[in-house]
Every structure is written in C-alpha cells, then in structure tokens.
C-alpha positions as CSV (number, residue, x, y, z in Angstrom):
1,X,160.3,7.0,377.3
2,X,162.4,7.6,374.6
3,X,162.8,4.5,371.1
4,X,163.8,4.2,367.7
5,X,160.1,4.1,365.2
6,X,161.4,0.9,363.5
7,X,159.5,2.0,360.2
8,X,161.2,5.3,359.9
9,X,164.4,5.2,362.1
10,X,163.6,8.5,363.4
11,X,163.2,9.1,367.6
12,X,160.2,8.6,369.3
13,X,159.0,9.9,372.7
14,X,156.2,9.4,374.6
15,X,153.2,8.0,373.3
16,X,154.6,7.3,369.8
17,X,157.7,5.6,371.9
18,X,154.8,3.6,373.9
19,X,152.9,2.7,370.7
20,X,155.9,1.3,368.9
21,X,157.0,-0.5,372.0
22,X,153.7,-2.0,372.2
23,X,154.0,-3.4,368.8
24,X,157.4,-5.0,369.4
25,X,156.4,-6.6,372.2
26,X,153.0,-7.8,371.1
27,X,154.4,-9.5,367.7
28,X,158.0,-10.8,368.6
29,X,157.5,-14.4,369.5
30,X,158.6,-15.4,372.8
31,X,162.2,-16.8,373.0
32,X,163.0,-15.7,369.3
33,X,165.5,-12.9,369.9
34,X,168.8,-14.5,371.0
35,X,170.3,-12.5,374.1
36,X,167.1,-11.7,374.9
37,X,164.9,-14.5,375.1
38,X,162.3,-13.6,378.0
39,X,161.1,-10.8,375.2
40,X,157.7,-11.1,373.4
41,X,154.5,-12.8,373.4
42,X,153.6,-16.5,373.7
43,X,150.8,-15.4,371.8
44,X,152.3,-15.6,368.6
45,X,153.4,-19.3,368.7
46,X,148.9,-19.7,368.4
47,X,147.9,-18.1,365.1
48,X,148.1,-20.8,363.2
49,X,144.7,-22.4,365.1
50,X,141.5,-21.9,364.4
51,X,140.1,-18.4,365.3
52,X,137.0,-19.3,367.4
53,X,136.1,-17.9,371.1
54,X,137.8,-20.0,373.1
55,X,141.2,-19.3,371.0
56,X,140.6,-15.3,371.7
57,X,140.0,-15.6,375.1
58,X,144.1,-17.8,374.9
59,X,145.6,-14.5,372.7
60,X,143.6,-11.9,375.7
61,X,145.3,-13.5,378.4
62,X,148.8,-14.6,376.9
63,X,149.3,-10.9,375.6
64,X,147.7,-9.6,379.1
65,X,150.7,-11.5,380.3
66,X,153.0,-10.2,377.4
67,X,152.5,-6.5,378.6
68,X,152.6,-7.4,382.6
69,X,155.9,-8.9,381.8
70,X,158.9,-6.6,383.1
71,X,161.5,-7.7,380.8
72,X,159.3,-6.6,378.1
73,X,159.7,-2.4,379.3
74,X,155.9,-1.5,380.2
75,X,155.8,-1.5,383.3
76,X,154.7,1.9,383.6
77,X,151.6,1.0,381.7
78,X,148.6,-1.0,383.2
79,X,146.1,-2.8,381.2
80,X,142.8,-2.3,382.1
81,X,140.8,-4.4,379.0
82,X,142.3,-6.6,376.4
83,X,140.2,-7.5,373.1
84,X,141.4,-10.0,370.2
85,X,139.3,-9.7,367.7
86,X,139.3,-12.3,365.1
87,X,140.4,-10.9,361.5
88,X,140.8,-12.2,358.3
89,X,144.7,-12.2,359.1
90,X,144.9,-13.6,362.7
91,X,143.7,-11.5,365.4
92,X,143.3,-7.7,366.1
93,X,144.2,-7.3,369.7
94,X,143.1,-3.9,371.1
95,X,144.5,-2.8,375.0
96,X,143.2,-0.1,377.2
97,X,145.2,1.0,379.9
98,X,146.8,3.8,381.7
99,X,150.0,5.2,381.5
100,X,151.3,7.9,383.3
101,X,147.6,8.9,384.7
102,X,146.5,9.1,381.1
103,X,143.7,6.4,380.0
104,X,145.0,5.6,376.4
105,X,144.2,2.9,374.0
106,X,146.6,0.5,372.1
107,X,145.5,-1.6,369.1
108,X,147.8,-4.4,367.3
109,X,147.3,-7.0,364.3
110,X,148.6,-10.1,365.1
C-alpha cells in the first residue's frame, strides 16, 4: 500500500500508508467529497449529540461499517474490536484488526 502523508506530503508505505488511510476514512463525512461520494464515515454526521453509551455504541458500529466499506480502500484490513471512547472533543475511536497476518492497532479522534 503506497499514499501521500497529508501532513507532510511526503510517501508513505505500509503501515504509515494504512494509518493515514485510516484517518481519512474515519473523519471525512460520508457524501462530502464530490466524485467520490460513497467515501467516509456516517459517523461524523453524529458528533454533535450527546456523548452517552448508547451514542458510542452508534459511532462503533457506523465506523465498523466505515472500514468494511470497499470503496473506502481497506479491504485488506479486518477489524477485530472497535472502541469510541468519549473525549472532551467527540469521541476517540480505537480499532484492532489484522492486516496482512499482522494484529495491529488503529486509534482516531473524531
């Protein structure tokens, strides 16, 4: 997997091209990229409620969904455990998974 590290504009391969992937993916809001409007997570469009349990369990399964999602690119990685964790800026979402036979761990502030 090869990617661009949008914080440095140098390129990334594999894990760093994961991780940055990851982070795309987990906090561009579904349908806001023009030509490529199945991109994202749905997740986004719900930190504006209140952070309680039942509003952590929605950001878990609607990123879950996020990373499942082949036009978002990570298909080669499968998410084992998801975790939003409530912060005092939205939530902390924390993924483990395993990508090419390697059990990694991917965290994200949302």
């Amino acid at each position: 997997m090869i990617g661009i590290d949008p914080k440095t504009g140098k390129t990334v391969t594999g894990i760093a091209a994961l991780t940055c992937r990851f982070e795309r993916i987990l906090t561009t809001q579904m349908t806001s990229r023009i030509k490529r409007r199945q991109i994202g997570n749905k997740a986004i469009a719900r930190l504006g409620r209140m952070q309680n349990p039942t509003e952590a369990m929605i950001v878990q399964n609607l990123s879950l969904e996020a990373l499942a999602n082949p036009a978002n690119g990570l298909i080669q990685f499968k998410a084992k455990q998801c975790q939003a964790i409530a912060s005092d800026t939205g939530f902390s979402v924390v993924v483990k998974g395993v990508w090419r036979g390697n059990d990694i761990e991917l965290q994200v502030r949302l």
